[in-house]
Each structure stands twice: as C-alpha cells, then as structure tokens.
C-alpha positions in Angstrom: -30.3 1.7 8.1 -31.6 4.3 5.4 -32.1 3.0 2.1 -28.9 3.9 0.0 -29.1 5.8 -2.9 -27.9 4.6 -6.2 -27.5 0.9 -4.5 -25.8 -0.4 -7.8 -22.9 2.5 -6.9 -20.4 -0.4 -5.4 -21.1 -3.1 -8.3 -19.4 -0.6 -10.8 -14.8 0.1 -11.1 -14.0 3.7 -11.6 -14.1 3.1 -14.8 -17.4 2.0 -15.4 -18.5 4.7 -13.2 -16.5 7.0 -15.6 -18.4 5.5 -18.7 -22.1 5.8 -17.3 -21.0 9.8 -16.5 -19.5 10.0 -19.6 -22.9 8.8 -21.4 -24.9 10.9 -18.9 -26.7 8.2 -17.7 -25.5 9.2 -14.3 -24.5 12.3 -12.8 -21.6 14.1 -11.0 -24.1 14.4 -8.3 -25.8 11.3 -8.4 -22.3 9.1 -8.0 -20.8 11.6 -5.4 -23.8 11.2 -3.2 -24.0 7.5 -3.2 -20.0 7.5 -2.5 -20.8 9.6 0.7 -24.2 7.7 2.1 -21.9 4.3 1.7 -18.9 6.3 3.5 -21.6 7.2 6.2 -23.0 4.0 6.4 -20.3 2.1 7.0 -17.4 4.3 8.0 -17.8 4.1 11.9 -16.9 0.3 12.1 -14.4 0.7 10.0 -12.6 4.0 10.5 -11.2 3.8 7.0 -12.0 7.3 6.3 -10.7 9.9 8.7 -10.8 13.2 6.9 -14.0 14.3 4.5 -13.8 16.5 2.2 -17.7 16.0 1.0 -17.1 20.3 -0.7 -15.7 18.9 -3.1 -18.3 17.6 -5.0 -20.1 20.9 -5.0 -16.7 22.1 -6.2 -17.0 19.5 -9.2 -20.8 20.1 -9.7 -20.5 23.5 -10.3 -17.7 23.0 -13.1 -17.9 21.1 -16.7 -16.8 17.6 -16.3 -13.8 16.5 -17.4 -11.1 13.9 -17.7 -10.8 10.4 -18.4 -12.1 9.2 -15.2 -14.5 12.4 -14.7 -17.0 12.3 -12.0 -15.6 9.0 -10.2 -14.9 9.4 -5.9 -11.3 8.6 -4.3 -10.0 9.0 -1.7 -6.4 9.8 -1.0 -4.0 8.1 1.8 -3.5 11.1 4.7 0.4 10.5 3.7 2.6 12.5 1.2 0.1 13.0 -1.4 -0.8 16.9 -0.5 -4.3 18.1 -1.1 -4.5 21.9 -0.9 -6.2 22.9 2.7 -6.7 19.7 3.5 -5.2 18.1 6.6 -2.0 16.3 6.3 -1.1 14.5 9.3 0.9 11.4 8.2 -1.3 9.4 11.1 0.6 11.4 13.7 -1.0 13.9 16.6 1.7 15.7 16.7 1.0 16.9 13.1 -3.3 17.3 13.4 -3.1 20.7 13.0 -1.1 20.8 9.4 -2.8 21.6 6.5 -1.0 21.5 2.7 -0.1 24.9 1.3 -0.5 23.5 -2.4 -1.2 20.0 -4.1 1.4 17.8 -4.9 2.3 16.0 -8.2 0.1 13.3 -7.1 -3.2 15.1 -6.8 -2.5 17.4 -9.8 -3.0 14.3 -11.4 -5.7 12.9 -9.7 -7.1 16.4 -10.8 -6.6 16.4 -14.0 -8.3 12.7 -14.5 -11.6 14.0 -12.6 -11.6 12.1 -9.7 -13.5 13.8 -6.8 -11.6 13.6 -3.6 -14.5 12.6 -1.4 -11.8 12.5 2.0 -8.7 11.1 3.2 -8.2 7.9 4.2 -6.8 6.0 7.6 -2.5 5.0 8.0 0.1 4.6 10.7 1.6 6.6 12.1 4.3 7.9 9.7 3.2 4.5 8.0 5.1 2.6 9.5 3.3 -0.4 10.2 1.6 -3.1 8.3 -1.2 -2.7 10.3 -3.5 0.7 10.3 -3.6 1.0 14.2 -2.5 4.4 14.7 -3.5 6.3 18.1 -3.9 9.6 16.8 -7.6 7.9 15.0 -7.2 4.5 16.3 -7.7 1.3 14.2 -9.1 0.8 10.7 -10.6 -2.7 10.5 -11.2 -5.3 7.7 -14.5 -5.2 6.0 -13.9 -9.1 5.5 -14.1 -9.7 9.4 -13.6 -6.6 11.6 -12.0 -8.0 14.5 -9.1 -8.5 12.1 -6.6 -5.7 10.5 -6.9 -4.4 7.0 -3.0 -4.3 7.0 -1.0 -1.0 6.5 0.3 0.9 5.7 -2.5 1.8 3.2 -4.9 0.0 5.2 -8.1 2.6 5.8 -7.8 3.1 1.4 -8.2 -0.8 1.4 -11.0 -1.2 3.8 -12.8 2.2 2.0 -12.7 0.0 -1.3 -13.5 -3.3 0.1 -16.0 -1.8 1.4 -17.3 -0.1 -2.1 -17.5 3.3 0.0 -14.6 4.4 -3.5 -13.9 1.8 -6.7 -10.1 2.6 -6.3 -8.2 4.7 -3.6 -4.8 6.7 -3.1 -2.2 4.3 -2.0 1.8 3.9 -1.5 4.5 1.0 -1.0 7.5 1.4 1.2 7.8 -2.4 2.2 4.4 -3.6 1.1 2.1 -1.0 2.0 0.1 -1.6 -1.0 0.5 -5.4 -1.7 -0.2 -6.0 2.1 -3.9 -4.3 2.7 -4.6 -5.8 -1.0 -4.0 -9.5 0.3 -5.9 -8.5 3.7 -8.7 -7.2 1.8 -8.8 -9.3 -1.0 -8.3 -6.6 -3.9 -5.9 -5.6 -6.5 -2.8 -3.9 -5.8 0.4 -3.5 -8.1 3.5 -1.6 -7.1 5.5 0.7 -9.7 8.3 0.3 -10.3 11.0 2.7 -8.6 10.5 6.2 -9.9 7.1 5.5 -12.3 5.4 7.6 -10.6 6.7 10.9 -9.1 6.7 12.2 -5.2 7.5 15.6 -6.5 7.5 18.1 -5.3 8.7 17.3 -1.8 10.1 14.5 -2.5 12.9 13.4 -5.1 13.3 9.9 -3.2 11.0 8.9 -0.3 12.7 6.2 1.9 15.8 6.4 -0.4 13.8 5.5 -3.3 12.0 2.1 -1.3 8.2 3.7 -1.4 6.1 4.2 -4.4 2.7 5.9 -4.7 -0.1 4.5 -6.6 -3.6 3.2 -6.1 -5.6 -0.2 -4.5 -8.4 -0.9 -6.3 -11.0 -4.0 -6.9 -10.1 -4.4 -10.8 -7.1 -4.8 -13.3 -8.1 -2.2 -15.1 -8.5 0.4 -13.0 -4.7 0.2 -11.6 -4.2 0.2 -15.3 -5.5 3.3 -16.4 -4.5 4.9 -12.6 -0.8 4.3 -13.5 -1.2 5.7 -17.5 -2.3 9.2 -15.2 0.0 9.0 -12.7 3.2 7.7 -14.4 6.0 9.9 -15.9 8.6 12.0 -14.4 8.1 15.6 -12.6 11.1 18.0 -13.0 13.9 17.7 -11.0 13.3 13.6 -10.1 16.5 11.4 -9.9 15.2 8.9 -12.0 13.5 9.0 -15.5 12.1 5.4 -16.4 11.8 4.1 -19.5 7.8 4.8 -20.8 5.7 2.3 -21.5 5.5 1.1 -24.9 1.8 1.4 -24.9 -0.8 2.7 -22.8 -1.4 -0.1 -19.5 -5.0 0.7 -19.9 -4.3 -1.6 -23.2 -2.2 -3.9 -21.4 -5.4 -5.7 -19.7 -6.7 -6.4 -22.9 -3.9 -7.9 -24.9 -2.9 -11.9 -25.1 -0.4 -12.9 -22.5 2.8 -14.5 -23.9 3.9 -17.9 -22.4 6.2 -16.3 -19.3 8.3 -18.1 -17.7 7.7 -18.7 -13.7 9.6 -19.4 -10.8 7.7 -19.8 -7.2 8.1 -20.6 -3.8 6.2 -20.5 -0.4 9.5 -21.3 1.5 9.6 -18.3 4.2 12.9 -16.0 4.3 13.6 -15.8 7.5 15.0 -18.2 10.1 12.4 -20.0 12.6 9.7 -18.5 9.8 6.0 -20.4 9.6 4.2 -20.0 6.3 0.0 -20.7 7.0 -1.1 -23.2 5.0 -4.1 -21.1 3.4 -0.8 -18.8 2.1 0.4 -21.3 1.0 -2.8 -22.9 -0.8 -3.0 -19.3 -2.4 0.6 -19.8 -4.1 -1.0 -23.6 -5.0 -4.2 -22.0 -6.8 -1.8 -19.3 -8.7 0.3 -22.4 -9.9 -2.5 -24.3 -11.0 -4.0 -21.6 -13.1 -0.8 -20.4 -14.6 -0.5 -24.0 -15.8 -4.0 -24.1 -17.2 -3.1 -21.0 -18.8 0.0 -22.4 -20.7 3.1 -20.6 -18.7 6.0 -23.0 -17.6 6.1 -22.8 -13.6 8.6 -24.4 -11.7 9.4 -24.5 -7.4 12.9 -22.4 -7.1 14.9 -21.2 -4.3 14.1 -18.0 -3.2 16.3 -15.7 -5.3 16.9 -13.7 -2.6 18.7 -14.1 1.2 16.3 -13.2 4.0 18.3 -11.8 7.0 20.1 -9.8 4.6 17.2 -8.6 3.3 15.5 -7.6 6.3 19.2 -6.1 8.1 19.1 -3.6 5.1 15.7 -3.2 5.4 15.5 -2.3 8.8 18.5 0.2 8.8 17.1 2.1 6.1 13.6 2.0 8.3 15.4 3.3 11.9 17.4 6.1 9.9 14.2 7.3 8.1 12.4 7.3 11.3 14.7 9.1 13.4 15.1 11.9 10.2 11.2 12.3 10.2 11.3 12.8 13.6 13.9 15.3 13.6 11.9 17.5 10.7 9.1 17.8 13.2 11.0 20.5 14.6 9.4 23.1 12.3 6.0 21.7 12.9 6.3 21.8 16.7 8.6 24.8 17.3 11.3 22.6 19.0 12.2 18.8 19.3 9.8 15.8 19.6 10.0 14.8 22.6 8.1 11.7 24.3 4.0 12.1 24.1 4.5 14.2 20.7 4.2 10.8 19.0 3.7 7.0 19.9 5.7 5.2 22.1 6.8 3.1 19.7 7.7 5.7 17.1 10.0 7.5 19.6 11.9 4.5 20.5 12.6 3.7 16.7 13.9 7.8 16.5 16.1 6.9 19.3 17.9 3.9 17.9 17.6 4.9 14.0 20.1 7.9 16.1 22.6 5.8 17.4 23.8 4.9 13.9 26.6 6.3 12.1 26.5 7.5 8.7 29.3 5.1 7.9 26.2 2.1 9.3 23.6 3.7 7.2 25.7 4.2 3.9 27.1 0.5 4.2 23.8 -1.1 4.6 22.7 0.6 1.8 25.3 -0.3 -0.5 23.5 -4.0 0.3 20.7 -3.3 -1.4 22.8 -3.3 -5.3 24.0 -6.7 -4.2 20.4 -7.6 -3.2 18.8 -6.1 -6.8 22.0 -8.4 -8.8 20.9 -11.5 -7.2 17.2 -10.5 -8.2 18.7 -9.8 -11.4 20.4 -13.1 -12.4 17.0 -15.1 -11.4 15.1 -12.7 -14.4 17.5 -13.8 -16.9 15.9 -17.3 -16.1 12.2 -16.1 -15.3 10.0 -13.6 -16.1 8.0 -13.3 -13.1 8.7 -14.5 -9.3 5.7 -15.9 -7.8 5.2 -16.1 -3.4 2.7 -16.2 -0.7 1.8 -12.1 -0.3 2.0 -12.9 4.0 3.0 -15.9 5.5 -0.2 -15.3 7.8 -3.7 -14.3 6.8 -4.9 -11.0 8.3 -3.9 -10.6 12.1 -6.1 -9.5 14.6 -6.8 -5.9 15.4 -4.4 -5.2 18.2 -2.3 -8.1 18.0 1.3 -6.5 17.7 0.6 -4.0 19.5 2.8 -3.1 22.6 1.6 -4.9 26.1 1.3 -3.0 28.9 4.9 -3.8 30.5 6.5 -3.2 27.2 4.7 0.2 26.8 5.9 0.9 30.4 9.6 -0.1 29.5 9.8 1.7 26.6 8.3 4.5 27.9 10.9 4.6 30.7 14.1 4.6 27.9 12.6 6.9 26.1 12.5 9.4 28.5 16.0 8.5 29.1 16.9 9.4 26.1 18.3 5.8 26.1 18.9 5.3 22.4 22.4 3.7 22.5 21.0 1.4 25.6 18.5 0.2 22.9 20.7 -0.6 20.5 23.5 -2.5 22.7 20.3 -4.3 24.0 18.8 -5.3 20.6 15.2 -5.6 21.9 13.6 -2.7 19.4 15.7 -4.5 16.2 14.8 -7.9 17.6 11.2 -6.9 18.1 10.8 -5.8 14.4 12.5 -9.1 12.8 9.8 -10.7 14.5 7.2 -8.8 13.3 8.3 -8.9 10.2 7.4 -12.9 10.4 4.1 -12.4 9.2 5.5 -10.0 5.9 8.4 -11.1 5.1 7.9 -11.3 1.1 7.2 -8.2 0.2 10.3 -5.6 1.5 12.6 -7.3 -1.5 11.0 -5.8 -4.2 10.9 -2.2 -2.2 15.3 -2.5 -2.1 15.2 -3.7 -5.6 13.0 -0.8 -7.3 11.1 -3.8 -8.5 7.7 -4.1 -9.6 5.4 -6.4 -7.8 1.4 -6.9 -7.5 -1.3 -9.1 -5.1 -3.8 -10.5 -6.6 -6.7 -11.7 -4.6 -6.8 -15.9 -5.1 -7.4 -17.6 -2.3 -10.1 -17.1 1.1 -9.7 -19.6 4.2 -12.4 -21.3 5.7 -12.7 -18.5 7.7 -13.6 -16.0 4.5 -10.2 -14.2 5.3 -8.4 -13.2 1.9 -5.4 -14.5 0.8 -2.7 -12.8 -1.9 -0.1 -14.3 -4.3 2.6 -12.0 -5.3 4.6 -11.6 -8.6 7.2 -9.9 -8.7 8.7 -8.8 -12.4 11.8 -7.2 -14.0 12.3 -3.7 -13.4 9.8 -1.4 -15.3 7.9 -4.3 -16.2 4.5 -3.1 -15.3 3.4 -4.2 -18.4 3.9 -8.0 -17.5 2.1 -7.7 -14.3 -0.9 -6.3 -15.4 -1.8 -8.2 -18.6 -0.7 -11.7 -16.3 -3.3 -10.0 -14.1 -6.1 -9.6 -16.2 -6.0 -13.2 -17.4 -5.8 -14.0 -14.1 -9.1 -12.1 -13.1 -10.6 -13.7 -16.0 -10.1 -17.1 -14.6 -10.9 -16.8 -11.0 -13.0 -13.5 -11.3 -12.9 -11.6 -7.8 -14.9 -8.4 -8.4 -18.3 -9.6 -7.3 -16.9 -11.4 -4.5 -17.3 -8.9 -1.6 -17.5 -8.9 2.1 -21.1 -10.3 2.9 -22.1 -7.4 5.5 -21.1 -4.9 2.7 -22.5 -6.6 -0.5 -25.7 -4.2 -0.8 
C-alpha cells in the first residue's frame, strides 16, 4: 500500500483538525487529501463510503476558510440530509438516479461550520435495518472485524470513522441508528432529543417525530460542538425545545454533579438472552460511576417491552408502506416487486393492511410509554443498559434464506398483504430480530435523549456499548457524564489494529 500522506490525519477529532487549520499549521488541502488517500485505502473492504464528492475540496480551496470547524472532512449519511447535486438514494435502487435540488437544514449547517463533504456514506435501505446490508451497494463491514456488521442504520458513517477515513460523520436515530453502529464500532454516539435538531425543510416530523439527525464521532467533544451547530429550530418545525443553557461544547469541560443512576441488563422482551460481554459492559459503566461518586442502583426496567416494540413496529410498517407509496413521483407509477428489496416490499404490504384507526391507537401508546419513563426520572437522572443484548452480528446473518426470499417473493407478487398479516410471519419475524436491539427503540417513542459510549471489548476485540438514557432535553447531562467517562477509560487511541496507521 502507498505511503499515506499526513499519517498523523486519523490520531486527531474534528476539532483538533479544526485547531491545527485554524493556526495554519495545516492546510485545507493538506487535511482533505489525507481524508481521501485513507477513504481510498481502506474503502473497498469496507464499503462505508458509497458516494464521493472529492470536488469539493477544490470548492473549499479556492475560497477563504471559515467556520468553527473550518477545513475538517465529513461525510454525510445518503439519507434525508440533502446535499445539492449530490445523489440521494436512501440505500434504495429504485431511487439511484435522484439527485437533491437544494440542501437541507442539515447541510446548511454543516456549511456554515466548514466541514468539507468529502462523500456520502453507506445505509439500508430506507434505513430500516440495524444492519447496513443494503442490495442496492451491498454490505458495509466493521473495521473492528469485517466478517461482522457495523450495525445500521448509520452503519457505513460508523465504519468511515472507525476507520479514521472522517473524525465525525453525518448520522440519524429512528430506533437506534446512531447508538447501534456506535456500540458495533466502538465510538461515541448521543441522540438529541426530539426536535433539537431540525429535518427541515422536508420534514416537520420524520417517523412521527421517532428519528433524530446528528453525528457519530470518536470523541465527546466533537458530538458536543456538532449539536451547538446543528441544534435550534427551522421555521415552520412542530416543536421548539427549550435551548441549552450554555454552549455543549462547554458541557465536556465542566464538573459532573453526583446524578443519580438506575441500571439494568434485564432484556425487555420475552424468551430475550443478554451476552454476557453486554452485560460486563453495563458492569464496567457501574463500576466507574461508583468510582466517580454517583449513587447507582439495579432497577426494573422502567419501561414494558412488548408494548414497546407493538408500538414500535406499527409506527415502522405504516412508515414503510407511506415511503413506498411517495415513490410514485420518482418512478412515474407504483412500486411494484424488484423496484425495491424483497423485504421492503413485504413490510409496504402489511404496513397497508392497517387502518388508520390501528395506526392512530398505537400511537397514542407511546404518551403512556413516555409517563412511565417519566415517573422513573423523578427518581433518577439517568437510565443506564446494555446498548445490544448481542455484540456485533455477522455480516449476512439476518438476512432472508433462500426459501424465505422465495416465499416472500411469491406474496408479494400476490399482492398478499392482508395474508401477511392474518399470518403474522413478517411481524413475528421482526420481534425476533429485534432480540439483539431491544434497548434502544424506547428512547425513539419517548423523544428522549440517549448516548453509547464505547466501555467494554470481548475477547474477541468486538466493541461493546452502555446506554444512558436522560430526561428530555437533557443533552447537557449526557455529555458532561460522558466526558468524565472518556477521562476514565479513554477510548480515542484505541482503534481497530488493521486501521491504526
């Protein structure tokens, strides 16, 4: 392999890349290039990155630098977040030809910090997995051990920075999608709480208010100053938070108050099996936070898991089956089956069969859900659980066997929707893959803030997370608990071996 320049490129965050640019001991240039020679180094075992956009930097060369983060690569997740005339296909083939007509809130912001968008990163289709397997670019894999997934739905912007191709990368959370490639990949990743940072213009409410955009990145303090860019309402949202007292970028350096803890590693769902690394990765949290002087006590999960997941779920099939149905204007007519994946189709079809009376009564579930939350944060500050109840799964390991491809196949060109439901197979077949991340869709329901942070690797050297999960609009909590926490057990300099250099 060539010699790559700038080799110190990965052992800096965005925003000590920022600061050297800032001093001019490195250039626009210089950083950009070493960005792209580690993309092209390591991209094709990865497949993180499946869109560059390496103009840009002579775009940002050619103009005085500027912004707080000036200078530093990113990369943005191929979902939502519009980059003018770049591709925008949501994962999906039957959307490789659509390219945004103008940037979204999102990347006016990552504008106006500086950041040069190097490319767009790998997700499912429609991100709906939590694994980045989609057949449109096929499967991202986990710098840590490749035969194993990076997790999804933001899982080629976690393998990109676990990989130091980009310090931090464009990311969202509609049931974990953040938090999940972060414990896979063993970085930081926090989710806003609902409506901190905008979808506009597009979007008032993606997934009925469930997903969340922000960043993964390999430091506190980077998600820190990411969410003082990206946070604040957009005209015409349906919600305007509270703002933060202070800048978050301040957060990570104040003294954490004594907080009171609940955990648990019991799993939520019947028949559920919590691994006993994520488990020892709750254990090491507990430990430290003890060390550290917070109270932490074992609790009952503040939360009921089947009723969880039943509202989860609903939500999920009724979102599908609407995407699916706004393809129209993208492929002059209906979807039909081969527009999009198997899988996808059969989830339209059933999300379909469900009245609006079904979809408005589940969702009512989700107040009740966010009161239950409530009452166990007028005890405790912060809920502490395994991220997954299994370490990374292998690539290919949920996806459809050939029989099962063949079946649904069959139904969907039936059109066999309300078969599919009376059947319960596709709702069935969800719960259970919903086994291995069954700790993270609460927090989506509940608008809640929540954040992995990297604790624990098995014997293996697969990461493990711990989640907290805070009050609402909390962010503040998270992030300063975090940054004492990266003090104790520092995880920057720990990366995977083949991509150390």
């Amino acid at each position: 392999m060539a010699t790559l320049p700038f080799p110190e490129y990965a052992h800096f965050d965005a925003t000590g890349l920022a600061d050297l640019i800032r001093r001019n001991e490195l250039s626009v240039r210089e950083v950009g290039e070493a960005a792209m020679a580690r993309i092209e180094r390591y991209n094709p075992a990865l497949n993180a990155v499946v869109h560059k956009l390496y103009d840009q930097l002579d775009v940002w060369t050619q103009q005085p630098v500027a912004g707080p983060l000036a200078g530093v690569p990113f990369l943005l997740k191929d979902l939502n977040t519009a980059f003018k005339g770049a591709p925008l296909t949501a994962g999906s083939r039957a959307l490789r030809h659509r390219v945004a007509h103008a940037d979204s809130a999102y990347v006016r912001r990552v504008r106006a910090a500086g950041l040069v968008v190097l490319g767009l990163t790998n997700t499912p289709e429609f991100a709906l997995m939590g694994v980045t397997e989609p057949e449109a670019y096929g499967p991202t894999r986990n710098p840590w051990q490749t035969a194993h997934t990076p997790g999804g739905s933001s899982g080629g912007a976690a393998a990109a920075v676990a990989a130091g191709m980009v310090p931090m990368a464009g990311a969202s959370d509609g049931g974990g999608s953040i938090r999940i490639p972060a414990a896979c990949c063993a970085l930081f990743g926090l989710k806003p709480s609902r409506g901190r940072v905008s979808a506009a213009p597009e979007y008032g409410e993606i997934w009925q208010g469930a997903s969340v955009p922000h960043v993964v990145s390999r430091s506190v303090r980077d998600s820190a100053a990411m969410l003082d860019l990206l946070q604040g309402a957009e005209p015409g949202d349906p919600y305007v938070i509270t703002p933060p007292k202070r800048p978050y970028a301040d957060e990570v350096r104040q003294e954490v108050e004594p907080l009171r803890i609940g955990w648990s590693v019991a799993h939520p769902l019947p028949q559920g099996d919590v691994h006993p690394d994520c488990q020892q990765a709750v254990a090491k949290a507990v430990r430290m936070l003890k060390e550290a002087g917070h109270t932490v006590e074992e609790v009952p999960l503040p939360w009921e898991g089947v009723q969880v997941t039943d509202a989860y779920l609903m939500m999920y099939f009724g979102e599908v089956a609407a995407t699916v149905r706004q393809l129209r204007g993208d492929l002059g007519g209906p979807a039909r089956p081969g527009d999009i994946e198997e899988a996808t189709f059969t989830m339209a079809l059933l999300g379909e069969t469900f009245t609006a009376g079904d979809f408005a009564e589940t969702r009512r579930q989700w107040n009740a859900i966010a009161r239950r939350f409530g009452a166990f944060h007028e005890r405790y500050d912060l809920m502490l659980t395994p991220t997954l109840a299994q370490p990374p799964l292998r690539v290919g390991q949920n996806q459809l066997k050939g029989m099962e491809r063949l079946g649904l196949k069959v139904l969907n060109r039936m059109g066999a929707g309300k078969l599919l439901r009376k059947s319960g197979v596709v709702w069935d077949t969800a719960k259970k893959n919903l086994q291995a991340v069954p700790y993270t869709q609460v927090a989506n329901l509940c608008g809640l803030p929540a954040m992995s942070v990297p604790l624990h690797w098995t014997a293996a050297g697969l990461p493990c997370g711990a989640q907290f999960i805070g009050r609402f609009g909390a962010e503040d909590v998270l992030l300063r608990l975090a940054a004492q926490l990266e003090r104790q057990a520092p995880w920057f300099a720990r990366r995977p071996p083949d991509y150390a250099e």
